[in-house]
C-alpha positions in Angstrom: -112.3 15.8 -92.9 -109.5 13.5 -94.6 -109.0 11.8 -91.2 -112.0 10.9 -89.6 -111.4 13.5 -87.0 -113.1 16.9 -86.5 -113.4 20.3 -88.1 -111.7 21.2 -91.3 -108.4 22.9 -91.2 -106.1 22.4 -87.8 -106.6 23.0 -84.9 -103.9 23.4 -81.8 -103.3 23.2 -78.5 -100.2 24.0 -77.9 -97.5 25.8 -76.2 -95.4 28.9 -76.9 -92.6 30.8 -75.6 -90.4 33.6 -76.1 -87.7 35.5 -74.6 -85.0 39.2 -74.7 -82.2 38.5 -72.7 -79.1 41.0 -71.6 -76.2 39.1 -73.1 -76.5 35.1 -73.2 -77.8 33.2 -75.9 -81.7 32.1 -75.5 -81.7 28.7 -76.6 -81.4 27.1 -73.6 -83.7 28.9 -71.2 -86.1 28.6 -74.2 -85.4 24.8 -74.0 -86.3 24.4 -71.2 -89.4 26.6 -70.6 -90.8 24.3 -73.9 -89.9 21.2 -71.3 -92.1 22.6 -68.9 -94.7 22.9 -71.5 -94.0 19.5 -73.1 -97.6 18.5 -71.3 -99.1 21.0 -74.3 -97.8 19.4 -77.4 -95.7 16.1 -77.6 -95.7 16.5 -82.2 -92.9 18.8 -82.2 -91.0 21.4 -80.3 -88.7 24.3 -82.1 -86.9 27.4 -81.9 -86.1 30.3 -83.8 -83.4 33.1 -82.6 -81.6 35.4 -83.9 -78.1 37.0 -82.9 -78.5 40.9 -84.3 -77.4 39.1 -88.1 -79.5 36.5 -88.8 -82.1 34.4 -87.8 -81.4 30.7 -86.9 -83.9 28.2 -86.2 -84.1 24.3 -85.5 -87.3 22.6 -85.9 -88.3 19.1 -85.0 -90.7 16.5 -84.9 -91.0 14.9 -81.4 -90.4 15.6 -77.7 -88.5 18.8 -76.8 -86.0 15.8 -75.5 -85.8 14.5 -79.2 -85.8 17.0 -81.2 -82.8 18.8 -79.7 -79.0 17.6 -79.5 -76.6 19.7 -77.4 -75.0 20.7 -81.0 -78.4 22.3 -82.0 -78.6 24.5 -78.9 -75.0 25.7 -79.6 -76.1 26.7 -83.2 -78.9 28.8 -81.9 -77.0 31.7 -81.3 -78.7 35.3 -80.1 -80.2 36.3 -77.2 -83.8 36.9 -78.2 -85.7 34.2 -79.3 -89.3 32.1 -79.5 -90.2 28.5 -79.4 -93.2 26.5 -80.0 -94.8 22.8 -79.0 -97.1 21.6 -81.4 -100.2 19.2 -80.6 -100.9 16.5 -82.8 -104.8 17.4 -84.3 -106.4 17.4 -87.6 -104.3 18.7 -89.9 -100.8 17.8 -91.4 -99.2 15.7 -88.9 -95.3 16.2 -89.9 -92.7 19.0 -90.5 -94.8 21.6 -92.7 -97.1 22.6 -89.6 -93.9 22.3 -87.1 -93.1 25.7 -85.3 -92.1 28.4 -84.6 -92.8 29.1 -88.6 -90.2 31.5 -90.3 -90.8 33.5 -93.1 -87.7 36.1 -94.5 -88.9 39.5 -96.6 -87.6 42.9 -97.7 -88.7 44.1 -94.0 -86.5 41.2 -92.4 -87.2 38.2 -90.8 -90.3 36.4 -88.4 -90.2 33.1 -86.4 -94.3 32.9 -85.1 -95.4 30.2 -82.2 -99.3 30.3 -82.4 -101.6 28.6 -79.5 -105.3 28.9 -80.7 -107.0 28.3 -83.7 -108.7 30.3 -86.5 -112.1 30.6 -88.3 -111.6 32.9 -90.9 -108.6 30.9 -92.1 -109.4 30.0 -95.6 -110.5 33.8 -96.9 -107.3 35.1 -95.8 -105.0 32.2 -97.4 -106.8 33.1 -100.4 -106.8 36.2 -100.1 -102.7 36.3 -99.7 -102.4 33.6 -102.4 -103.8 35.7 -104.6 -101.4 38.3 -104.1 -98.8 36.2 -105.0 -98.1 34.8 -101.3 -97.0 30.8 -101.5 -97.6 28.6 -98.9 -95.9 25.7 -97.9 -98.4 24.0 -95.2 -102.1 24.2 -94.7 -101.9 25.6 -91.2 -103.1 28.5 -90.0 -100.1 29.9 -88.3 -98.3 30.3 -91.8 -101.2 32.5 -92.9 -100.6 35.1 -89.2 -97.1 35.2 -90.4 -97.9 36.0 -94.1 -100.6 38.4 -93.0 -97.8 40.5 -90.6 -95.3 40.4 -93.2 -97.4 42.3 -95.7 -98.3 44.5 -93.4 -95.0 45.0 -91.5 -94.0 45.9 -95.7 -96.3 48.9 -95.2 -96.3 49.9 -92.0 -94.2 50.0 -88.4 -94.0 47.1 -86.0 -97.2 48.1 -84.0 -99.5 49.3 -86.8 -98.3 46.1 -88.3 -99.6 44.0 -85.4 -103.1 46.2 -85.1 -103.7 45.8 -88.6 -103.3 41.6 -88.4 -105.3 41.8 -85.5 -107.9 43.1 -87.6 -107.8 40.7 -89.8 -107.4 37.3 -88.2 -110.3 36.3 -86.1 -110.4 33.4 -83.7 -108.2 32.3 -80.4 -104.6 33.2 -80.6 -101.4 33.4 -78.7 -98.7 34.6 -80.3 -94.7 34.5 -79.5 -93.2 36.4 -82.7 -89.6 37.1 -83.1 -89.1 40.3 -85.5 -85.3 40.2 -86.2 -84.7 40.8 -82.7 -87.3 41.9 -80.9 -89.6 39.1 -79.5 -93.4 39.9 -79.1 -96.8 38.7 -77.5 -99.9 39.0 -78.5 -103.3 37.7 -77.2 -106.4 37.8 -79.0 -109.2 40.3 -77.9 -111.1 38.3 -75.8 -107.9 36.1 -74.3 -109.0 32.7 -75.4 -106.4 31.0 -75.0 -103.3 31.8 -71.9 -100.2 34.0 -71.9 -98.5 35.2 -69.6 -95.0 37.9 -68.5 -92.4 36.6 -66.5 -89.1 38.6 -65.3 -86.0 36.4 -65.3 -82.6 37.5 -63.6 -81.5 38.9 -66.9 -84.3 39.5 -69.1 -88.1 38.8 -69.5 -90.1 36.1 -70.8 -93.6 35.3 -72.4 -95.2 32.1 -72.3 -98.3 30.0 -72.4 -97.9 29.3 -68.5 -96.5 30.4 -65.9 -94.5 27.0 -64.8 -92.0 27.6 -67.5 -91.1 30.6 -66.0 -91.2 28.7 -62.5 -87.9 26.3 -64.5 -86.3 29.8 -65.0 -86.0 30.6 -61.5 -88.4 33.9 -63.1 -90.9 35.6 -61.4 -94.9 35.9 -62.7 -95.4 39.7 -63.5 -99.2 38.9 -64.6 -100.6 37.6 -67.6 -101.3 39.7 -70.9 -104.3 41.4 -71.5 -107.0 40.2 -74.0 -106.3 42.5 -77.1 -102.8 43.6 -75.7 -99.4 44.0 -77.4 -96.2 43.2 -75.5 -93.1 44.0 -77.1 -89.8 42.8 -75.1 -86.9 45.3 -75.6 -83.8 44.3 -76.3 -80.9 43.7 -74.2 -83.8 42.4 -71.6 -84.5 46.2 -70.4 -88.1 45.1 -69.8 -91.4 45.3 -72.1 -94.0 47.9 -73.4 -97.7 47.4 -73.7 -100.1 48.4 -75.9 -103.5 47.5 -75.2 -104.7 47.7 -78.8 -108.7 46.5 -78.6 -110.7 46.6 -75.7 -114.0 44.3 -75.6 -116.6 44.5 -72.7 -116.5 40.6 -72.2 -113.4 38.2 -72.2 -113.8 34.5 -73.4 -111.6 32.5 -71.3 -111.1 28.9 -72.1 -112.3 27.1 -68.7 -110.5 23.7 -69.9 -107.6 25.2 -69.3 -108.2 25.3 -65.9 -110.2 21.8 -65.4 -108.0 19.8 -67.8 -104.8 21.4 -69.7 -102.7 23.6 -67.7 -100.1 22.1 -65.2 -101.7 22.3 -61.8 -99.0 24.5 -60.5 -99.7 27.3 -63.3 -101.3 30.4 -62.9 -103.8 31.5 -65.5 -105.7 34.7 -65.9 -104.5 35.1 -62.0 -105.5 31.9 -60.3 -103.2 29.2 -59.4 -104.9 25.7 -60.9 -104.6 23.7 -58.6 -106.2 25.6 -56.3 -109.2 26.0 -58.8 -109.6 22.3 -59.6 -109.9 21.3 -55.6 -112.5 24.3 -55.4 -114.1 22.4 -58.5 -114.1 19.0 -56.2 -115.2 20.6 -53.3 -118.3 22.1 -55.5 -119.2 18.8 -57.2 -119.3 16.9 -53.6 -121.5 19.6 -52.3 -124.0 19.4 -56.3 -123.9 15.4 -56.1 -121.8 13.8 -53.6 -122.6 10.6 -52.9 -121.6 7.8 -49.9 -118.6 5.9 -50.5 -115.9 4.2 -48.7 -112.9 5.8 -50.7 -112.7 8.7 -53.5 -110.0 7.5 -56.0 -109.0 10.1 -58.5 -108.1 9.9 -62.1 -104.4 10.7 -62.2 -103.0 13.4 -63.0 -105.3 15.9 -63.7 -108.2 14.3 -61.4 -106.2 14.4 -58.2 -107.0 17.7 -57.2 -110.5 17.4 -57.6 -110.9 14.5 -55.6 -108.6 15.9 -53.1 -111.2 18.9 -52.7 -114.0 16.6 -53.1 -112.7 14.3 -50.0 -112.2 17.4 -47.9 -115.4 18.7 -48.8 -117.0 15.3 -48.0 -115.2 15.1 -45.0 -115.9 18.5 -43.1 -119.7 17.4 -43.5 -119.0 14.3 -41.6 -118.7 11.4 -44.2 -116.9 8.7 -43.2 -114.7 8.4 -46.8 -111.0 7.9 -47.4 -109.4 9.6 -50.0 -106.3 7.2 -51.4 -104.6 6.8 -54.8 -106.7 3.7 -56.2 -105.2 4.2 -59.8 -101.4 4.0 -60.6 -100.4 5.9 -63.6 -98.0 3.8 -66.6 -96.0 7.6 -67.1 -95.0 6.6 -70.1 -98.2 6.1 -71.8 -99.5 9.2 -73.7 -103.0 10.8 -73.0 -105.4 8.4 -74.3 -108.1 10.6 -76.0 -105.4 12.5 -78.1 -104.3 9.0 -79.8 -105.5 9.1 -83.4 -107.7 5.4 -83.6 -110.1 4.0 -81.4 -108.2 1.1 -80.9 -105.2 2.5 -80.2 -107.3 4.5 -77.1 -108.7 1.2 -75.7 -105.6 -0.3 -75.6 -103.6 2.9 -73.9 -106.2 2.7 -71.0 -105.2 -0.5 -70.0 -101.5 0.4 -70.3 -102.1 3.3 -68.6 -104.4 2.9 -65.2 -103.5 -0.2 -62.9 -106.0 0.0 -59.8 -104.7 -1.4 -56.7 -107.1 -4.5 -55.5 -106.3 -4.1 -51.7 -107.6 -0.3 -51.9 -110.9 -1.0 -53.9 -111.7 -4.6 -52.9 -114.6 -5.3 -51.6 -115.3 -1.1 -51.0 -117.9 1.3 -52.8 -115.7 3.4 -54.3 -116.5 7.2 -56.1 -113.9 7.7 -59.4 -113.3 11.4 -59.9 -112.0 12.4 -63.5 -111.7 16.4 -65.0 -114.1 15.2 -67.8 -115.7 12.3 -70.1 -115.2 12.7 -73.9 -115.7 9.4 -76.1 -116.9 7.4 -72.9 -114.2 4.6 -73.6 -111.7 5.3 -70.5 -114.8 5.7 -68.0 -116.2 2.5 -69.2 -112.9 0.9 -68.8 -112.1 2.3 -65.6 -115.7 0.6 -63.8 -114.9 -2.3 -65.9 -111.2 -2.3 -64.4 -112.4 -1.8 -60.9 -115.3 -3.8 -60.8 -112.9 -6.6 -61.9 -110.6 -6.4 -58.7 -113.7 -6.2 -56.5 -115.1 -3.1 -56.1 -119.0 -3.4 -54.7 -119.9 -0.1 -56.6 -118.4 2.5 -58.8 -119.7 5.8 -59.2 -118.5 8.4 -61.1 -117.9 12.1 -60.9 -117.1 14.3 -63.2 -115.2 18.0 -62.6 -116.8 19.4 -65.6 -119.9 19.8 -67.1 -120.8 17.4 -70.0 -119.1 17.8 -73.3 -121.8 18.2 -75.8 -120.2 20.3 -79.1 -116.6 20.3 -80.5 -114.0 23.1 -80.1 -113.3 25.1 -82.7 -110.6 27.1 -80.4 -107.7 25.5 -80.5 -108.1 22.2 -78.5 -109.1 18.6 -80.3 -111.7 16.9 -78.3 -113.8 14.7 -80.6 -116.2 15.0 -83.9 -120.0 15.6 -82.3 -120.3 11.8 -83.2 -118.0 11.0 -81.2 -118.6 12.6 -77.8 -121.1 10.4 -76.0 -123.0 13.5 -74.1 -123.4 15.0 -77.1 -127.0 13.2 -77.7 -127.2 11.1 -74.0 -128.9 11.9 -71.3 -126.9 11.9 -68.1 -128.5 8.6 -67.0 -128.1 6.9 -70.6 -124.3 8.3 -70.2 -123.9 6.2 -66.5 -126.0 2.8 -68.0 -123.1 3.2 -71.1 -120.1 2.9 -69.2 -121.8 0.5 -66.3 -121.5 2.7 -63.0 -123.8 2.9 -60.0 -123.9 6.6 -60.5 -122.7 9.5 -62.4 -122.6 13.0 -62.1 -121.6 16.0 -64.0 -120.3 19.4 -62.2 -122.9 22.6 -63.3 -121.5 25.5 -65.7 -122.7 27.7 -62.9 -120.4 26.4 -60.3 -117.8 25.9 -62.7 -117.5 29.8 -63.1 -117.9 30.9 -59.4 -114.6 28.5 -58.9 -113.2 30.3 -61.6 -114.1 33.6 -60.6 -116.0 34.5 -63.4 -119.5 34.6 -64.9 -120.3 32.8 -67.8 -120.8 35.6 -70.0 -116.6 35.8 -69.4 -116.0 32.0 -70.2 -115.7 29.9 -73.6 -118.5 27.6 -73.1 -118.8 26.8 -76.8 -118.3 22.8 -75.4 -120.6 22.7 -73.0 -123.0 24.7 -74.5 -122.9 24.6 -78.0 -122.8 28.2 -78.1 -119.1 30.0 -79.4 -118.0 33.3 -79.1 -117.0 33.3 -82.6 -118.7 33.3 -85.8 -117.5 29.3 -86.9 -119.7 28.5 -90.0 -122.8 26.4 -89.3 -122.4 26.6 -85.5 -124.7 29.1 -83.0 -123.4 32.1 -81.0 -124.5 33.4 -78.6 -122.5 36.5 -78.4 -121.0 39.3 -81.0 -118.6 37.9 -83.7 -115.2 38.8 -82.8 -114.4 41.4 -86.0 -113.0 43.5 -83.7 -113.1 47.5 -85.1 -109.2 48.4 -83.8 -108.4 51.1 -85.8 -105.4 52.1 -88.1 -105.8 56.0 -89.0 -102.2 57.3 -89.1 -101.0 58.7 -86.1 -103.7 56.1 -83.7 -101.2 53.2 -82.4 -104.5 52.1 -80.0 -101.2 52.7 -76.8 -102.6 52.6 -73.3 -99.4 52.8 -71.1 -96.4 51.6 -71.1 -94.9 48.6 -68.1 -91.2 48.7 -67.8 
């Protein structure tokens, strides 16, 4: 771990894109999906098309705002295309792990955007290395593209695809231009979010559905765990193929509590709507009296929003009001790289307004607690312009293990739950009170059961085989299947 931070190898959270349009170029609507999914990765954003000749691509460190000129969208010509934001985690932090990632063989060209993150990484790049494949990153996204190159050398486009799937194990959504036809692929137990759109002239995939909202598209559904969608040309419409099949799904519930844009629909539920049913769930485990609910903007909002109703209907006499104003051009704080750097983004980030908490008890909702440092600095901020008491409540349950799926929480030292008692957790950061919401009523708000959830940071337990970590379920070396003539096709959507 060169950098202090957690596992070996990179991880991502990140966002990814691709369209098949009738006749206009791509680079613009692709553009501005990755704007609506800037929230996702602020490293570097990118683009890859190509116009029935060649491939063209721009890559760049940055914002999608800074990374493109209106020259570079003009160069991008062709009207199929994929594009990528990138995350900044452990890793390389510069150009060699920017995407989409090209590579050109015999077979023709790729341009891959990868969200996810995985574990069997370092057998395959030495696997592929050995065979006389050179890398030029340590990412794991190069090693998917190697990996469908050799096999798209030996076989066609959708044996290619089943034959990666069986090799690379861990969370993945793909975006992959071949030449010019753009594909999506999810891994088999749909980790991490992808969704279809249809646009006026053509079709899209991406990580959520708000960047098809910016297109003026419509939300067909989201792709299946294990499922193929291949985009044909011209913007005709897609074709499935529903290549492994696995009894449970492993959904990434931070998506919902933390990640996604609150107007997004994932795995068919609008977030929003699922972070107020979280609030209204954690006022009805461990509400508590207060004179006013503030939330932690942005994410926090709708939870205290459902937590305020929820109080409400049962006759508490609380306010909901926006204690906390938001500096919008200060990033996230737990993704900044030094401690330092964190404590002093909390204060640039968060000014409460005194004539809202002065002299008022007053219940903080926030989606989560990771390191401890913003809750600590939030009572301390509060308690400074007069609050009386402060108690906090959190919208999920405590963060106890790293991720290993694709999103960069903190080392195990680092996250304070991971050896604190709930009560040690509150005396840490100085409040009256603190609550966590349950994994139980985190999955009836989400629909699901927890067999169908990636728990692995709540629970320590993963759904994947990640060396020297538990799991409590199979290891995903999913059995798909390549005898000639067996393309693993369960219908076709047009």
């Amino acid at each position: 771990m060169p950098d202090g931070r957690h596992p070996d190898g990179p991880t991502e959270k990140c966002g990814v894109v691709g369209v098949s349009l009738d006749e206009r170029d791509a680079a613009r609507p692709l553009y501005y999906a990755l704007y609506a999914l800037q929230h996702r990765g602020q490293e570097s954003a990118g683009i890859v098309t190509h116009d029935g000749f060649q491939q063209h691509s721009h890559v760049e460190m940055g914002l999608v705002g800074d990374a493109f000129e209106a020259e570079d969208l003009e160069t991008l010509k062709g009207a199929t295309g994929v594009g990528h934001v990138r995350y900044p985690t452990a890793g390389s932090v510069n150009s060699s792990c920017a995407q989409p990632f090209s590579v050109s063989f015999k077979s023709g060209s790729l341009g891959l955007s990868h969200n996810g993150n995985l574990v069997n990484t370092a057998e395959l790049r030495e696997e592929l290395a050995a065979s006389g494949h050179a890398f030029t990153s340590d990412g794991d996204t190069e090693v998917i593209a190697h990996e469908l190159a050799r096999n798209l050398l030996e076989a066609d486009l959708i044996r290619a695809v089943k034959r990666t799937m069986n090799r690379i194990h861990g969370s993945y959504s793909l975006t992959i231009a071949h030449d010019d036809t753009v594909l999506g692929v999810r891994d088999p137990q749909g980790n991490r979010p992808l969704c279809i759109g249809e646009l006026d002239d053509g079709y899209i995939l991406a990580s959520e559905s708000a960047a098809i909202d910016v297109l003026d598209g419509e939300l067909v559904r989201d792709v299946r765990p294990g499922e193929l969608v291949v985009l044909e040309g011209d913007g005709a419409g897609f074709d499935s193929y529903q290549l492994v099949e696995r009894d449970n799904t492993a959904h990434c519930f931070f998506e919902h509590v933390y990640f996604a844009r609150p107007d997004s629909r994932i795995d068919g539920q609008l977030v929003y709507d699922v972070r107020r049913e979280l609030g209204r769930q954690l006022w009805v485990e461990s509400g508590v009296e207060s004179d006013v609910v503030l939330p932690v903007p942005d994410s926090g909002r709708a939870f205290a929003s459902g937590y305020a109703e929820a109080a409400q209907a049962e006759g508490a006499e609380v306010s909901f009001a926006e204690g906390l104003m938001k500096n919008r051009y200060v990033g996230r704080t737990f993704i900044m790289p030094t401690q330092d750097a964190r404590e002093r983004a909390v204060r640039l980030k968060l000014n409460p307004i005194r004539d809202v908490v002065e002299g008022k008890t007053v219940t903080v909702i926030d989606d989560s607690i990771v390191r401890g440092t913003t809750s600590t600095q939030l009572v301390e901020l509060l308690r400074d312009v007069g609050a009386e008491e402060v108690h906090m409540r959190i919208g999920a349950p405590p963060i106890v293990a790293p991720c290993y799926m694709g999103i960069d929480m903190a080392s195990r030292e680092e996250l304070i739950a991971a050896g604190c008692e709930t009560d040690a957790i509150r005396e840490d950061i100085d409040a009256d009170s603190l609550a966590y919401l349950s994994i139980d009523a985190v999955a009836e708000a989400l629909d699901s059961t927890r067999a169908d959830l990636c728990l692995g940071c709540v629970t320590g337990e993963y759904p994947y085989d990640i060396q020297g970590e538990s799991t409590d379920r199979d290891v995903i070396r999913p059995d798909i299947g390549d005898a000639a003539g067996d393309t693993g096709v369960a219908g076709s959507d047009d």
